[in-house]
VOLUM-672702 format. One record per residue (C-alpha): residue number from 1; x, y, z. Coordinates in steps of 0.1 Angstrom, whole numbers, plus 2048, in hexadecimal, padded with zeros to 3 digits. Last residue first. Layout:
// residues N
 pakol   x   y   z
   NUM   X   Y   Z
...
//
This chain:
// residues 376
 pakol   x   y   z
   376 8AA 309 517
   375 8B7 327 507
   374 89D 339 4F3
   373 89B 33C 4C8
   372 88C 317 4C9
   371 879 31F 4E6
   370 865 33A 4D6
   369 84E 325 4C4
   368 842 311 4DF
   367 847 2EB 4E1
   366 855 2E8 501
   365 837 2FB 514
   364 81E 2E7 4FE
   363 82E 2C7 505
   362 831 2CF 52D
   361 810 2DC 52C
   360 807 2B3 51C
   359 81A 2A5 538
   358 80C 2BC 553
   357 7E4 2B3 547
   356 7EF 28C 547
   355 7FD 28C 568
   354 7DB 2A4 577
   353 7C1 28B 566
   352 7D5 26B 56F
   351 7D4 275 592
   350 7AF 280 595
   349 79E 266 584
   348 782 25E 570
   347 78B 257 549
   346 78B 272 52E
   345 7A5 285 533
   344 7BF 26C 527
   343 7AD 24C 52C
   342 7B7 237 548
   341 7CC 218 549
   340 7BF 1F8 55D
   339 7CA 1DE 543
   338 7B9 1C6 532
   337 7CE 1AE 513
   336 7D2 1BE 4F4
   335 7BB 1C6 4D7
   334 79A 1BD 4F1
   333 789 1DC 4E3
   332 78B 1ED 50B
   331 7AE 1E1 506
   330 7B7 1F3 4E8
   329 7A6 215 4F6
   328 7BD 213 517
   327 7DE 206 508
   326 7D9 220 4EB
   325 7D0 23D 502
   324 7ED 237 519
   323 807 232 4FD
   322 7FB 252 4EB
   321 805 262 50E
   320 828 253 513
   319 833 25B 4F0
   318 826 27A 4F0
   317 839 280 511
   316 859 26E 508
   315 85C 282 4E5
   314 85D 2A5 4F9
   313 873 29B 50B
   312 88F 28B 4F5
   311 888 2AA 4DB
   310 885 2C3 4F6
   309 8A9 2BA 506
   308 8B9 2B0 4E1
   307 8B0 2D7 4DB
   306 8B0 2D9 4B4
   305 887 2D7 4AF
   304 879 2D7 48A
   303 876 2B0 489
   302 867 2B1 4AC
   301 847 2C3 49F
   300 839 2A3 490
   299 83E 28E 4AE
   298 827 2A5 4BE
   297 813 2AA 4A0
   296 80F 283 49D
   295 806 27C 4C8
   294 7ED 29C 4C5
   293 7D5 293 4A5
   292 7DB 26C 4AE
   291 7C7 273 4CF
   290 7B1 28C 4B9
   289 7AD 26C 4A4
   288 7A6 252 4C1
   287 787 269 4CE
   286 77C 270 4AB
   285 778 24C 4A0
   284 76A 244 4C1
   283 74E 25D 4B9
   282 746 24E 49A
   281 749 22A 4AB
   280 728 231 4BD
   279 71D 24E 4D4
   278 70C 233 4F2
   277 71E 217 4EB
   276 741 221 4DD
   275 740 241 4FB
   274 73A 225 516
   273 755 20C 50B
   272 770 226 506
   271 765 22D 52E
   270 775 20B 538
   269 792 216 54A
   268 77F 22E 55F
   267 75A 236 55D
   266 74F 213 559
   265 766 204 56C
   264 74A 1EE 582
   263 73A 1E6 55E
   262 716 1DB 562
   261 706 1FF 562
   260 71D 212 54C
   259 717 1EF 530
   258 6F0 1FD 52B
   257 6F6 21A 512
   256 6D6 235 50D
   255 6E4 24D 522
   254 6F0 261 500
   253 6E5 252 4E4
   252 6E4 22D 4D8
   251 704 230 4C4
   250 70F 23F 4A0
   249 71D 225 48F
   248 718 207 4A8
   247 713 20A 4CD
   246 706 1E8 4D4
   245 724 1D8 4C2
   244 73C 1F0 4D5
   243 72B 1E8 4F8
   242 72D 1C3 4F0
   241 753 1C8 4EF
   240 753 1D8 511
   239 73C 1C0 522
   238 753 1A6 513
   237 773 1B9 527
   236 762 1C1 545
   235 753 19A 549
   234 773 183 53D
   233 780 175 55F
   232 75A 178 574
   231 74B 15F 552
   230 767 146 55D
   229 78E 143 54F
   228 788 131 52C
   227 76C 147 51F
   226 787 15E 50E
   225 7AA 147 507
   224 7C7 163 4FE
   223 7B4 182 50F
   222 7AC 170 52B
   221 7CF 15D 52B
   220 7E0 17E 52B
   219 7CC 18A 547
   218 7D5 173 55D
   217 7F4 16D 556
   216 7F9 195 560
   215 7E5 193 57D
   214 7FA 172 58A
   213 81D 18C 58B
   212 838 173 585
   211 835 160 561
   210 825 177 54F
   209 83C 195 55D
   208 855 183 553
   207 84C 183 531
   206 84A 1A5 52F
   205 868 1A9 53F
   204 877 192 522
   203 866 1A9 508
   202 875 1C4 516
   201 898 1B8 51A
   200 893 1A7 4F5
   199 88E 1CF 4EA
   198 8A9 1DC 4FE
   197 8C1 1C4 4F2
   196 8B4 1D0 4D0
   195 8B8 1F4 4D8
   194 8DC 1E8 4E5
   193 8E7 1D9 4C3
   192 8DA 1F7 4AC
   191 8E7 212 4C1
   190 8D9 22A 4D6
   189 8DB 24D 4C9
   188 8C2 266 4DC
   187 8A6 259 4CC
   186 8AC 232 4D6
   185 8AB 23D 4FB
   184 88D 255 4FD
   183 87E 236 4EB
   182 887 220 509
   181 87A 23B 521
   180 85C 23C 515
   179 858 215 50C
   178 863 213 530
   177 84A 22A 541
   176 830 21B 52F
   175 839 1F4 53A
   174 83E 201 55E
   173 81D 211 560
   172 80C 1EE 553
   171 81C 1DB 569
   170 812 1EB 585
   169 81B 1D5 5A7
   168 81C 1EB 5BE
   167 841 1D9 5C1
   166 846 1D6 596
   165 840 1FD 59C
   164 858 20A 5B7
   163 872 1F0 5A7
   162 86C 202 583
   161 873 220 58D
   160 895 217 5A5
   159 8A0 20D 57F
   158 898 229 56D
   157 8AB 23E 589
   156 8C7 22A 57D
   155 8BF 22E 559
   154 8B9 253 556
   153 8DC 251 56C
   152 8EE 23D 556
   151 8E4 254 53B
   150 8EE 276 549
   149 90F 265 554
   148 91F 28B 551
   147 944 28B 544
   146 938 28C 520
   145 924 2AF 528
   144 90D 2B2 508
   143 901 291 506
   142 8FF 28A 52C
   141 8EE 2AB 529
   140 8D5 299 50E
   139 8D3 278 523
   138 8C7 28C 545
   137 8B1 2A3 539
   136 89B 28E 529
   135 89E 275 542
   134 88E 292 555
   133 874 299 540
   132 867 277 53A
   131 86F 270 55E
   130 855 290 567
   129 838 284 550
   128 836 260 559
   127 841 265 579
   126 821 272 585
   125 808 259 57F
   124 824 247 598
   123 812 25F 5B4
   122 7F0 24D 5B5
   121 7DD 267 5CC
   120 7C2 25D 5DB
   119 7A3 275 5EA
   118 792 289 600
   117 7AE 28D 61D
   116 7CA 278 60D
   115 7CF 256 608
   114 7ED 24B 5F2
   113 7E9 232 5D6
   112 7F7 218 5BF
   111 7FA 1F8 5DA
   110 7EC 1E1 5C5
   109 7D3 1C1 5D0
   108 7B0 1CF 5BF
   107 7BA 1EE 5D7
   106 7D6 1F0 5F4
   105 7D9 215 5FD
   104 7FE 21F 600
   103 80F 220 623
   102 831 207 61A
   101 834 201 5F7
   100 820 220 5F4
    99 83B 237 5FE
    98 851 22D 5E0
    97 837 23F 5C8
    96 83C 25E 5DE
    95 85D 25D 5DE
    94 85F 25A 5BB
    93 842 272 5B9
    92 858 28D 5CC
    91 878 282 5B4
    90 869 288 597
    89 856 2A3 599
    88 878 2B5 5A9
    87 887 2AD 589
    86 864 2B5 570
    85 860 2D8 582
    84 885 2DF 57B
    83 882 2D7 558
    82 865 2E8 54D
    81 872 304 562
    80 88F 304 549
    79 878 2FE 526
    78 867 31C 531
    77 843 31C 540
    76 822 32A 533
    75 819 302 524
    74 818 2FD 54C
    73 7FA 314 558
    72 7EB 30C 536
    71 7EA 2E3 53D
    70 7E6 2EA 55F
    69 7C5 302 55B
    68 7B8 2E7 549
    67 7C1 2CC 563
    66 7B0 2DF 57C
    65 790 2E1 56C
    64 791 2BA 561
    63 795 2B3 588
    62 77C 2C8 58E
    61 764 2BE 57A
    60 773 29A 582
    59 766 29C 5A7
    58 742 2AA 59B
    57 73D 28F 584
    56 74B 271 59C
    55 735 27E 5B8
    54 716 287 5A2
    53 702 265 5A9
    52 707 265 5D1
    51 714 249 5D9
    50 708 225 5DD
    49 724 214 5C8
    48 70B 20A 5AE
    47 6FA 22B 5AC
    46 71E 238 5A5
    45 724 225 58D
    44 707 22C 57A
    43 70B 254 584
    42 72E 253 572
    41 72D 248 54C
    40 719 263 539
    39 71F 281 54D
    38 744 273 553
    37 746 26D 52E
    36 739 290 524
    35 753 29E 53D
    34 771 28A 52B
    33 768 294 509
    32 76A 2B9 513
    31 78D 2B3 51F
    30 795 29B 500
    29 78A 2BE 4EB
    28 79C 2D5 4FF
    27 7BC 2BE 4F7
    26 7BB 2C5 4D5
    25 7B4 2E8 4DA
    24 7D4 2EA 4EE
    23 7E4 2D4 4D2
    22 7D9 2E9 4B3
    21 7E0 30A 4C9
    20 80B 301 4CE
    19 813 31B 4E1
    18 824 339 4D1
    17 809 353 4CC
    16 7F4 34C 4E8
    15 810 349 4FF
    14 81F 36F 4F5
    13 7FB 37B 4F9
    12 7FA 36C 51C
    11 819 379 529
    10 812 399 51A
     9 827 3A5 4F6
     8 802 3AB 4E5
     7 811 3B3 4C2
     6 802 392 4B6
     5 7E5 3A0 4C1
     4 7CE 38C 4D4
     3 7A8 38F 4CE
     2 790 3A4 4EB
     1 781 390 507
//
């Protein structure tokens, strides 16, 4: 395929010369990441299951397939169809995510999922990227158009959010989704005194959560008092840790790792574990700076943005997506307290895969050159 030309005025060579490359290639980089941890993580587990050993690799080929032609099929898009794909996004996995209250797929005691022909689909992975978006929208109009309740609706609609969610229950969905839209709310001019009202409101619903939801105590107290809640309670996450000792500097080598064929989440939320044991804390190093690489220049490119619409948007979905990585990574080292948060790219799963893969098309799309000269 021949070089673009800057003078190449195509669809494609306009794209090339106004996306943001350092992030697509960025994000290349976690997408090739995640394949070698499903070749490395996946058949174990699936031995264990009694599958066939290439059914999570050949599922998340395609999954990580798809999710690169989404993040290019997206970042092609103007700031308005950015916009009108994250509303009705919003509202069909609302619905969606409401819908499982009643005929979602109960699993470990949540109801997160909707069965379809061939697989699950967990629709609130969704929301993340669409409400960003959308509240987006909706407190920089209310900004621009005083008569419009652009914030009291971000907030409503916040609110029917987080009852979907604290009934699955996921509290650790909910607690992203608020940080995001929180900081979406302290960017676009909350003041002192209601950011720290915001600040105690989170920390008391964090608290509640503690005291209601038995999943949550648990896990606090096994990450407060290790050893103290049975050898079952603190398995995953010791495993885990043991996998980083064993891995050292530069790892056992590839296949060589032993905690893929003990840990049942393995190839999910625990996959950190895997690459720190079998390719050693240099790898990890790299994995957690291209994640820093892509959450910094996104913030970084925000302080040369005038649109209040991209700025507010554009800062939810980094915000959202370094959050996932650090509450998925940090709990895999035991930092915080377990919770069943996937990987960006890099963990199994179909759902997370595709939410995360329109987020970050949605950042490149928002973040091209030519939108600061184009109308939103």
């Amino acid at each position: 395929m021949p070089a673009l030309s800057r003078a190449d005025n195509s669809l494609l060579g306009r794209w090339w010369w106004t996306v943001d490359r350092w992030t697509l290639g960025a994000t290349g980089v976690l997408i090739g990441f995640g394949y070698i941890m499903m070749l490395a993580a996946s058949p174990a587990v699936a031995e264990r299951i009694h599958v066939s050993r290439d059914m999570f690799i050949l599922k998340q080929v395609v999954f990580l397939a798809v999710a690169g032609l989404t993040v290019v099929g997206v970042s092609l898009l103007s700031p308005r169809d950015v916009r009108r794909i994250a509303l009705i996004g919003c509202v069909v996995a609302l619905a969606l995510t409401a819908m499982t209250l009643v005929a979602g797929v109960e699993i470990k005691g949540a109801r997160r999922w909707i069965a379809l022909p061939g697989l699950q689909i967990q629709p609130s992975e969704f929301l993340k990227p669409c409400f960003a978006i959308a509240a987006a929208w909706l407190i920089a109009e209310g900004k621009q158009v005083p008569r419009f309740p652009g914030a009291t609706i971000a907030i409503v609609v916040y609110a029917v959010i987080a009852f979907c969610l604290k009934s699955q229950p996921d509290i650790g969905m909910l607690g992203v989704i608020t940080v995001v839209f929180f900081a979406q709310l302290f960017l676009s001019g909350l003041n002192l005194f209601l950011a720290g009202l915001g600040v105690l409101g989170i920390g008391g619903a964090g608290f509640a959560a503690y005291v209601f939801f038995s999943h949550v105590q648990k896990r606090v107290q096994e990450f407060l008092h290790p050893g103290t809640a049975g050898a079952a309670a603190d398995y995953q996450p010791t495993k885990a840790l043991e996998a980083f000792g064993n891995g050292g500097l530069w790892g056992r080598g590839p296949g060589e790792g032993h905690v893929k064929d003990v840990l049942p989440d393995a190839h999910a939320d625990f996959v950190f574990a895997v690459a720190g044991e079998e390719f050693g804390m240099v790898l990890c190093l790299v994995i957690i700076g291209v994640f820093a690489f892509i959450v910094l220049r996104g913030l970084l490119q925000l302080l040369k943005e005038a649109d209040p619409f991209i700025v507010l948007a554009c800062a939810g979905l980094v915000v959202g997506f370094g959050l996932q990585a650090f509450v998925n990574m940090a709990s895999s080292l035991q930092l915080i307290p377990t919770k069943g948060m996937t990987l960006p790219f890099i963990s199994y799963g179909g759902s997370s895969v595709m939410a995360v893969a329109l987020g970050i098309g949605m950042l490149l799309a928002l973040t091209r050159r030519r939108h600061r000269l184009d109308a939103p």
